[in-house]
N, C-alpha and C positions, 0 to 999 in steps of 0.2 A: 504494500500500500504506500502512495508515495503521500507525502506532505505538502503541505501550501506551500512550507518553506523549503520546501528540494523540488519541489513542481516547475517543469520545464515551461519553457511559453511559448506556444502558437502563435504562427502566424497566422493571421485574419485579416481579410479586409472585408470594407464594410460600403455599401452604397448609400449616399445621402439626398435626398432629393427633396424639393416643395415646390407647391406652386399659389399658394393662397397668403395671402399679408406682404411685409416684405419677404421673399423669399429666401432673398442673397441676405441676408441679416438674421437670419432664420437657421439657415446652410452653416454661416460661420461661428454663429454661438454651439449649434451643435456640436462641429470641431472642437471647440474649446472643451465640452462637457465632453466626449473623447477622452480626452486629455488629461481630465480627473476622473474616470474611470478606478476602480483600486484593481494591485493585482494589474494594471492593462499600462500598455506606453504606446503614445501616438508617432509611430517612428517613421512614418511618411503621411501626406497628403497630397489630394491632385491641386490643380484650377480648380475655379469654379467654370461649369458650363451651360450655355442656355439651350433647353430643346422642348422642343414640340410634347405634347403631350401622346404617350403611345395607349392604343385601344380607350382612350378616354376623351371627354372632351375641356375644358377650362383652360386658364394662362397657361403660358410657358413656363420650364419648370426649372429651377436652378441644380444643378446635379455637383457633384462631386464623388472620390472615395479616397476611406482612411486605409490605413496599411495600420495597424495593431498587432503589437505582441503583448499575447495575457495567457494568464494563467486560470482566468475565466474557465471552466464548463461553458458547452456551447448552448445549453440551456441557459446557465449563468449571465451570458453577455447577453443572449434574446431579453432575457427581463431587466438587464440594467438599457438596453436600447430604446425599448419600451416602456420605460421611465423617462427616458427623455423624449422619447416622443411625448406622452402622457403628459409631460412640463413643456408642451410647447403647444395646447390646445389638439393632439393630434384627435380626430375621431373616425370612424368605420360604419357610416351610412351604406357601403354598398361598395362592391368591389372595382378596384382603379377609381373611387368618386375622387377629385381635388383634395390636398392636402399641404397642411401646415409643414410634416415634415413627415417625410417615411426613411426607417433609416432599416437598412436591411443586408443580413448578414451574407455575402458573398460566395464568401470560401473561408474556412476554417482549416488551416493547415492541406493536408491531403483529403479531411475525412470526406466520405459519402456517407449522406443519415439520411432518411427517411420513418420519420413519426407522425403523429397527429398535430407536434406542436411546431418544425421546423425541418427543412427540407434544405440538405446541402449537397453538393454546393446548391447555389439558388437556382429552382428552375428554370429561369426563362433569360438568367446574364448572357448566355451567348448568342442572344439575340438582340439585343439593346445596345446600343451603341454608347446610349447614357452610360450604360457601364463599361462596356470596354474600351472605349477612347481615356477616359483615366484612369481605367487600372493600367490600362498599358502605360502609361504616360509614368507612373509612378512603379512600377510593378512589368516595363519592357518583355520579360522572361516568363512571366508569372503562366499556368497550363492551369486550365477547368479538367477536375479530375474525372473519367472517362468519358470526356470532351476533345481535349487539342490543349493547343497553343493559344492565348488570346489574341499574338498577332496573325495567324492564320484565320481567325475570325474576323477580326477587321473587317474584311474582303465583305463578306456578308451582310455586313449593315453600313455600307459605304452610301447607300440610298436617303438613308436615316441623317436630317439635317442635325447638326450639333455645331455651336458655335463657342468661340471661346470668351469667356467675361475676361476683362481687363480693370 
């Protein structure tokens, strides 16, 4: 049985998006609350980036992703995420509805889980460009596990508009 304090720490990265209030204000406090996460270290960040709304309709949406090392359970980090969401107004009238902030766990080291409460890596990153244009960006090497490469993905959501905030 290992210990908190001999507990190795995962890599994770995390995708951050909103698109209701300010969004980009929204986007970069959530980094911050990353950052004091316990147990976790914010050891990259992307840009910020503006995109379209996918399967949904409302604003454009501000995106990012973190790059975390923690010692979190991947249960663990889902309910510290969803605490911050939770402190930022987030709510769940209805799937993809508009939102304050969705922050959603990517990839957690190598594992593949599927349970009733989370699904890794995340179902549909290899399709979004939101996500792969910064994880690549921060994460160039980074591989969806029995997926690929994320920069072999690319190619696929090269359709998918994404612009960079400055």
């Amino acid at each position: 049985m290992t210990s908190a304090a001999t507990a190795v720490a995962v890599r994770a990265f995390i995708g951050i998006g909103g698109n209701l209030g300010d969004a980009r204000a929204t986007v970069e406090d959530a980094l911050r609350r990353l950052a004091l996460l316990p147990d976790t270290t914010l050891s990259a960040q992307s840009h910020l980036y503006r995109t379209a709304p996918v399967d949904a309709g409302g604003d454009d949406y501000v995106n990012a992703v973190a790059q975390l090392d923690t010692t979190l359970t991947p249960h663990a980090l889902l309910a510290a995420l969803q605490a911050i969401e939770l402190a930022h107004g987030r709510e769940r009238p209805y799937r993809n509805a508009p939102r304050t902030l969705d922050l959603d766990i990517l990839l957690y080291g190598e594992l593949q889980l599927a349970d009733d409460v989370l699904t890794l890596p995340h179902p549909r990153m290899a399709q979004r460009a939101f996500v792969l244009v910064p994880l690549s960006e921060i994460a160039p090497d980074a591989s969806i596990p029995g997926v690929g490469a994320t920069r072999d993905l690319l190619v696929q959501v090269r359709d998918q508009a994404i612009d960079l905030l400055i």
